[in-house]
matplotlib code that plots the C-alpha trace (Angstrom):
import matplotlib.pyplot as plt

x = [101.8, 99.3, 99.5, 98.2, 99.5, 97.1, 97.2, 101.1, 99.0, 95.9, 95.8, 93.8, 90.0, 89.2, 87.1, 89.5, 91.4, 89.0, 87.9, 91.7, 93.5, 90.7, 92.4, 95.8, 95.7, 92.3, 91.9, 94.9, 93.7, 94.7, 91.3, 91.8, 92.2, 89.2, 88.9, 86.0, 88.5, 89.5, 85.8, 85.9, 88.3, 86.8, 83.8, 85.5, 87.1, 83.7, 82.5, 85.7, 84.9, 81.1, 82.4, 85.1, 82.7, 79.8, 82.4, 82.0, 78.9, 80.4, 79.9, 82.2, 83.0, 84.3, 86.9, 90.3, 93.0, 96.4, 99.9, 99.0, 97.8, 100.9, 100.5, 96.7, 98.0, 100.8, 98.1, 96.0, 98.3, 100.3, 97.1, 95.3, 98.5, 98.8, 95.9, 95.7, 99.1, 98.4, 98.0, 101.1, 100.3, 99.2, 97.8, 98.3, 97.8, 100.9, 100.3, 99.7, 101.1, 104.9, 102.5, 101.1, 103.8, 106.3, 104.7, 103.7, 106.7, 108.6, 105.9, 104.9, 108.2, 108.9, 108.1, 104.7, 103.9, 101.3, 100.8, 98.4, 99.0, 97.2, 95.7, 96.4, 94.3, 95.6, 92.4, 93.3, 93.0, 89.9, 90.7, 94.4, 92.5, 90.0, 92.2, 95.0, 92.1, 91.3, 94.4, 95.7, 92.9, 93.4, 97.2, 95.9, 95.3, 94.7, 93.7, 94.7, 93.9, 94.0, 90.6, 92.0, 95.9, 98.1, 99.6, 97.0, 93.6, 92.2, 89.7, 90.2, 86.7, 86.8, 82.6, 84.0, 87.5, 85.4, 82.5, 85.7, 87.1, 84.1, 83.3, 86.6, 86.4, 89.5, 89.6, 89.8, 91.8, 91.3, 93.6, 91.0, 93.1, 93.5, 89.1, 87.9, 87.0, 86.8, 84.2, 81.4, 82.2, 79.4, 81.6, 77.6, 77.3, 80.6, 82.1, 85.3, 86.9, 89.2, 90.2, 92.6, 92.1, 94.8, 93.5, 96.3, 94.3, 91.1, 91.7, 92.9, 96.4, 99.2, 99.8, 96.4, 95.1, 92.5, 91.4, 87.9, 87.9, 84.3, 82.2, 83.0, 86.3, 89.4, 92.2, 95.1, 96.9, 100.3, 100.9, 100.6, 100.5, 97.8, 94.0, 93.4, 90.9, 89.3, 92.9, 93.4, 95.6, 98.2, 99.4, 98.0, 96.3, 97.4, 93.8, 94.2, 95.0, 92.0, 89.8, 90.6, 90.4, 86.7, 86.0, 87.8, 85.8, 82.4, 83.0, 84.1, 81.0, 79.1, 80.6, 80.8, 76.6, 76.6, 78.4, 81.7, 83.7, 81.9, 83.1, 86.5, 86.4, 85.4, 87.9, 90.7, 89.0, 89.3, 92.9, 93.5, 91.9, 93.7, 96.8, 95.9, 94.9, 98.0, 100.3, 101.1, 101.9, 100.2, 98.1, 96.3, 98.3, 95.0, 91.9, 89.3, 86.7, 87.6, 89.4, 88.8, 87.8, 91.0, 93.9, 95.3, 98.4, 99.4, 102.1, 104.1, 106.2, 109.4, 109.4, 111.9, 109.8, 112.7, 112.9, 109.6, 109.3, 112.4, 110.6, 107.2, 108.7, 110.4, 106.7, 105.4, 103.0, 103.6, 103.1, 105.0, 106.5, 104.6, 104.2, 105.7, 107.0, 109.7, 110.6, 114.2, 114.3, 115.7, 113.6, 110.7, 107.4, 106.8, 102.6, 103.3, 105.8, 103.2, 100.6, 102.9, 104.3, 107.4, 110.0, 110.4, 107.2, 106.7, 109.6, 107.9, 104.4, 103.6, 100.8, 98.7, 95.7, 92.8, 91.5, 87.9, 89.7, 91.0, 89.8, 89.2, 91.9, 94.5, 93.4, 93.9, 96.9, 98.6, 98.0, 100.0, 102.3, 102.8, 102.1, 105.3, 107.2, 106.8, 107.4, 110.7, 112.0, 111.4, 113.5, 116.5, 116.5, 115.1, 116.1, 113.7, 116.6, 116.8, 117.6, 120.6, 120.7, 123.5]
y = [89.0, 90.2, 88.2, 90.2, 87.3, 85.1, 84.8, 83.6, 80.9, 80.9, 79.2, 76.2, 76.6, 74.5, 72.4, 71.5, 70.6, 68.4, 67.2, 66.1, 64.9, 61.0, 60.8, 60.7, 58.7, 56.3, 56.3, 55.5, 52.6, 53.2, 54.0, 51.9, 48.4, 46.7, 45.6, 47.1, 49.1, 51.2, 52.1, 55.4, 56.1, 55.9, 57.4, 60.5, 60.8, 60.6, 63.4, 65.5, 65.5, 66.7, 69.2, 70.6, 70.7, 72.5, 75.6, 76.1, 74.2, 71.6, 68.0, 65.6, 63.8, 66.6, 67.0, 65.4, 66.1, 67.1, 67.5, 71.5, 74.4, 74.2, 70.3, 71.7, 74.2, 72.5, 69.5, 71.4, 72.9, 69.4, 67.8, 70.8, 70.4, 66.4, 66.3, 68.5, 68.2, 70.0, 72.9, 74.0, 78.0, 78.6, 81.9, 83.3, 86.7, 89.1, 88.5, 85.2, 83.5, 81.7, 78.3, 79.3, 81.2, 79.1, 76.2, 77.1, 78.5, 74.8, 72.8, 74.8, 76.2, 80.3, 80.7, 79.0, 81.3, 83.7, 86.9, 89.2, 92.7, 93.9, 97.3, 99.4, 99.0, 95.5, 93.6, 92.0, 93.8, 91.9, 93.8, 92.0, 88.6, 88.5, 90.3, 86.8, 84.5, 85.9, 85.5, 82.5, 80.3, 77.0, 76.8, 77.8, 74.9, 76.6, 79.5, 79.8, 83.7, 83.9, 84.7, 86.7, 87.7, 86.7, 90.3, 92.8, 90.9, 92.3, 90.0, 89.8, 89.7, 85.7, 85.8, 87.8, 85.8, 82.5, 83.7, 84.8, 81.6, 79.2, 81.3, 80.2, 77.0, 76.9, 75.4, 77.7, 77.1, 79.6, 79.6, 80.2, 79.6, 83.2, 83.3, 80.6, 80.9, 84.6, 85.0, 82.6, 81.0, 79.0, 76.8, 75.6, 79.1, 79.8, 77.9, 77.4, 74.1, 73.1, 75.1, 74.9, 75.6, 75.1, 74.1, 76.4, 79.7, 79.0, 77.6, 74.0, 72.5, 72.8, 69.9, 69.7, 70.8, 69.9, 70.8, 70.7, 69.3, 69.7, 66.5, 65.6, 67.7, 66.0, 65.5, 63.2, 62.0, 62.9, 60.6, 57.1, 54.3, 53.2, 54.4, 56.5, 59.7, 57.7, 57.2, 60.6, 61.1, 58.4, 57.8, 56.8, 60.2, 62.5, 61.8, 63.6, 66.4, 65.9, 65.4, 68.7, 70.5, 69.2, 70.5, 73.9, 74.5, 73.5, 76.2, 78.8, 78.0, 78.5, 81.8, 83.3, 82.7, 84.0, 87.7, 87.3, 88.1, 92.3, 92.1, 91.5, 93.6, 96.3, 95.5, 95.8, 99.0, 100.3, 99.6, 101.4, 104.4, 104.8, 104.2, 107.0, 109.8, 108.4, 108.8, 111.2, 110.0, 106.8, 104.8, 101.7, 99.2, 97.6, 98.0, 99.4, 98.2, 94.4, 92.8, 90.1, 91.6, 90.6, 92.0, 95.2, 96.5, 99.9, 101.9, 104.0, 106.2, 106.9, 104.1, 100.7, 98.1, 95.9, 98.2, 98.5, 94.5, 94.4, 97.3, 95.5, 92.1, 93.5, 95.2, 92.3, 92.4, 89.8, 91.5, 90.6, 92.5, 89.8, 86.5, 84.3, 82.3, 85.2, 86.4, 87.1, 88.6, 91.7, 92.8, 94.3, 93.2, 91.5, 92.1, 95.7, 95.7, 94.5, 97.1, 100.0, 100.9, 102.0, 100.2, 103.4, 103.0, 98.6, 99.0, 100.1, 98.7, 96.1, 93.6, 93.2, 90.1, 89.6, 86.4, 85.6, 85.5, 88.9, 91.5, 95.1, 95.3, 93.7, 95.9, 99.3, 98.0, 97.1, 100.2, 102.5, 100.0, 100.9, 104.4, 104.7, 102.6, 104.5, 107.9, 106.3, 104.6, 108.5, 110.2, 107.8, 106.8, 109.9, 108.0, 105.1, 102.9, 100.3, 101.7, 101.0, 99.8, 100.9]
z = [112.1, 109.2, 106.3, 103.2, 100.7, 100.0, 96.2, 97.0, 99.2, 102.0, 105.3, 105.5, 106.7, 110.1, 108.0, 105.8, 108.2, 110.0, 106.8, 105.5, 109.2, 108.9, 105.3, 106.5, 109.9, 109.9, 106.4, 104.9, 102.1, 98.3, 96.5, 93.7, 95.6, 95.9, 99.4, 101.9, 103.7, 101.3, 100.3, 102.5, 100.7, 97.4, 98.7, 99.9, 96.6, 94.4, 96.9, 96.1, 92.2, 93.3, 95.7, 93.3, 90.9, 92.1, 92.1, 89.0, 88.4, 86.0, 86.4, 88.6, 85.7, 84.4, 87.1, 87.0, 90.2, 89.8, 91.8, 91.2, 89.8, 87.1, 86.3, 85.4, 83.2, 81.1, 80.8, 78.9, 76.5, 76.0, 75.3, 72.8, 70.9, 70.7, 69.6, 66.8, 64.9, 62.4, 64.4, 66.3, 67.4, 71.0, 71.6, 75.7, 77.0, 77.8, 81.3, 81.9, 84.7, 83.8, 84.1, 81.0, 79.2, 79.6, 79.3, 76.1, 74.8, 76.1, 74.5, 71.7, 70.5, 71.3, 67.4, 68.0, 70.7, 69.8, 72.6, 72.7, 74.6, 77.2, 77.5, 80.0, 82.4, 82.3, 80.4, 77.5, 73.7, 72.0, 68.9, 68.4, 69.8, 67.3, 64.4, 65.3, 65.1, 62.1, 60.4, 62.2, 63.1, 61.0, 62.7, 66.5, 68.6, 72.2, 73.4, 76.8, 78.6, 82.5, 83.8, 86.7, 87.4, 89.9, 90.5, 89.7, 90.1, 87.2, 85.5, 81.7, 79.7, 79.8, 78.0, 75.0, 74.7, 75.2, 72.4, 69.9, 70.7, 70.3, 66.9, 65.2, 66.3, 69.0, 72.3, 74.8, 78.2, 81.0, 83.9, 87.1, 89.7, 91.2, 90.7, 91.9, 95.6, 94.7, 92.1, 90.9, 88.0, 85.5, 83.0, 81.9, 81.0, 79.3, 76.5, 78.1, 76.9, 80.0, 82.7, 86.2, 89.8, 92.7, 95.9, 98.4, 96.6, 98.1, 101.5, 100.6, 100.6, 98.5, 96.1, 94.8, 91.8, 89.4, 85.6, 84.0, 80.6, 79.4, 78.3, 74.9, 74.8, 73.1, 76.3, 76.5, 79.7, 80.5, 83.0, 81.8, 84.5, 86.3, 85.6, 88.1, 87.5, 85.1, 83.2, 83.0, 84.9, 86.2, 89.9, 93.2, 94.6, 97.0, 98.7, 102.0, 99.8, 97.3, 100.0, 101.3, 98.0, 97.8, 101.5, 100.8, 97.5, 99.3, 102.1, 99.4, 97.4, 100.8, 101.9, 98.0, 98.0, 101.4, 100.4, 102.1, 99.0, 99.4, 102.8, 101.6, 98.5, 101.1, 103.5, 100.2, 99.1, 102.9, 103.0, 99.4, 100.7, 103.7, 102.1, 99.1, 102.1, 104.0, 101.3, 98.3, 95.1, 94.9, 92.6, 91.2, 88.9, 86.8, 86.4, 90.1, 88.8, 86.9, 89.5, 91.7, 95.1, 97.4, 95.1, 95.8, 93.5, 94.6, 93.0, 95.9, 93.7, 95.6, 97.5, 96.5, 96.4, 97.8, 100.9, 101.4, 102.0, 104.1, 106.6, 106.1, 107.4, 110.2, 111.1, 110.4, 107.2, 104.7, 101.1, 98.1, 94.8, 92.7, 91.8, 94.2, 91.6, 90.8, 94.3, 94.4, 90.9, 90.8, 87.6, 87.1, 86.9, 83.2, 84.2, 84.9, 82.5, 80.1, 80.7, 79.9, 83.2, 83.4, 85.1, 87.7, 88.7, 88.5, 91.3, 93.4, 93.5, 95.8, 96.0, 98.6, 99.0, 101.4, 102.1, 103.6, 106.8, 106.9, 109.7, 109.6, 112.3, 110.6, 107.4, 109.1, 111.1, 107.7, 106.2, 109.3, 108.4, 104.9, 105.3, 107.6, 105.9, 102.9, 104.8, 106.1, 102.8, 101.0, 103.7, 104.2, 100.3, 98.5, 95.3, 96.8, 97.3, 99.9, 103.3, 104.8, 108.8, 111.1]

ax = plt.figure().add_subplot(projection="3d")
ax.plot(x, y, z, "-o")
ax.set_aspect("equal")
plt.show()
């Protein structure tokens, strides 16, 4: 098997592992009782919030854990719009991830839901961000823009969206979870006002999330209960799993200093080239040059994307159409629906994602693989339709 979809999820590090199994066999004390035996525990949690931290060089205070990537997202939002009532507009990208724009759209209201378009390349359109904040500023209460998509990996200019943002005076949320692990990010060096991470995108478990709310930043629980994450956030902690988000985001740090994201943005550009000279009739979806270095989005015009993942599974490469959040959906892509491509051609693209753990083997292996799958879906289906088995 070659697994080529690791912004759907990543397999857990060795050291994540090892660092996780003490937490949920020897170690199995809730942190917030008082007793000597559960002071590993707590321990192992403080060193979490550094780990998690040092990511993205923010300060462990700064740090509160979540059930996910999604509990991250909808926190923010909930808690930019409590706390301003007199500001009910939410502004989001065209391609944000359904954490965000539905989110916004359920908390908010649809009519409070301001979007700005994409270009397209896939990066969002400054001009209609800064012409809304212009015109709408005392009535915005978030800003929330992905800093790199789920489907395409292109990175939108977060340094320009964040100086717009700080400028009018708006919070800005940016949804990091398909960057971090990938890219360095500096929230010391970027005014960016909270912002999420998911654990099972960088080599931690699923279940675990977290969101930065900078020092000084207004934020409002919504889970009330007990105090845990400094009242933050409500309910005993998944602490195997946080434990294990902190040990995953320490090795990431660790192998983003030490270069092996350009190995794997070599790797991906490999793969793209031997699938281009393989194949005719095939391009990029987004941006070459602004995307995070594992995400591959190739349009193979002729070929059903549906029928291309039925081969590919049989052959045994795991891809996707998309998000995982919409597999089964039957439409096209709303992100390369979004950046102007037509529904002919969103059908069949496919996504394709490195991880740090990916080979040069299982790159050019994957890549025969699509190329005679593709040559196989054209003949059978010249409409690109999926192929039918006798």
């Amino acid at each position: 098997m070659i697994y080529l979809d690791n912004n759907a999820t990543t397999p857990l590090l060795p050291e994540v592992v090892d660092a996780m199994l003490p937490f949920l066999t020897k170690h199995y004390a809730n942190p917030s009782v008082a007793y000597d035996f559960a002071a590993p525990v707590r321990e192992a949690m403080e060193k979490a919030h550094v780990q998690v931290a040092e990511l993205i060089n923010a300060s462990p205070e700064e740090i509160i854990f979540t059930g996910c990537g999604t509990e991250a997202d909808n926190s923010a939002i909930a808690s930019a719009l409590a706390l301003q009532p007199s500001r009910k507009k939410v502004v989001v990208g065209a391609t944000e991830h359904s954490a965000i724009g539905k989110a916004a759209a359920h908390i908010a209201g649809k009519q409070n839901v301001l979007v700005i378009p994409v270009q397209r390349d896939g990066r969002l359109d400054l001009e209609v961000l800064r012409s809304t904040l212009e015109n709408h500023a005392p009535e915005i209460a978030l800003v929330s823009i992905m800093w790199a998509n789920n489907e395409t990996g292109v990175i939108h200019p977060v340094e320009e969206i964040a100086a717009l943002t700080q400028a009018a005076g708006i919070p800005f949320h940016t949804d990091a979870i398909q960057a971090a692990g990938k890219v360095p990010i500096d929230v010391a060096a970027l005014p960016v006002t909270y912002l999420s991470l998911a654990a099972h995108k960088f080599h931690g478990p699923k279940g675990v999330g977290a969101l930065y709310v900078r020092t000084g930043a207004r934020f409002r629980n919504q889970l009330v209960g007990g105090g845990q994450e400094a009242g933050r956030r409500a309910g005993t902690e998944n602490v195997a799993g946080i434990v294990a988000m902190g040990a995953a985001a320490e090795a990431m740090r660790y192998r983003i200093a030490d270069g092996v994201m350009h190995r794997v943005e070599l790797l991906r550009n490999h793969f793209e080239n031997l699938v281009v000279d393989g194949l005719d009739s095939v391009t990029i979806n987004g941006s070459p040059e602004h995307r995070v270095p594992n995400t591959s989005n190739l349009c193979i015009s002729g070929a059903r994307a549906e029928a291309m993942l039925m081969l590919l599974d049989e052959a045994g490469l795991c891809c996707s159409s998309g998000s995982a959040c919409k597999t089964g959906s039957s439409a096209p892509s709303a992100v390369l629906t979004a950046m102007g491509i037509p529904a002919r051609d969103a059908r069949t693209s496919l996504r394709f994602s490195l991880s740090s753990l990916t080979t040069a083997v299982e790159v050019e292996s994957a890549a025969k693989l699509v190329i005679d799958a593709a040559v196989r879906v054209r003949r059978e289906s010249p409409q690109g339709g999926v192929v039918i088995h006798s």
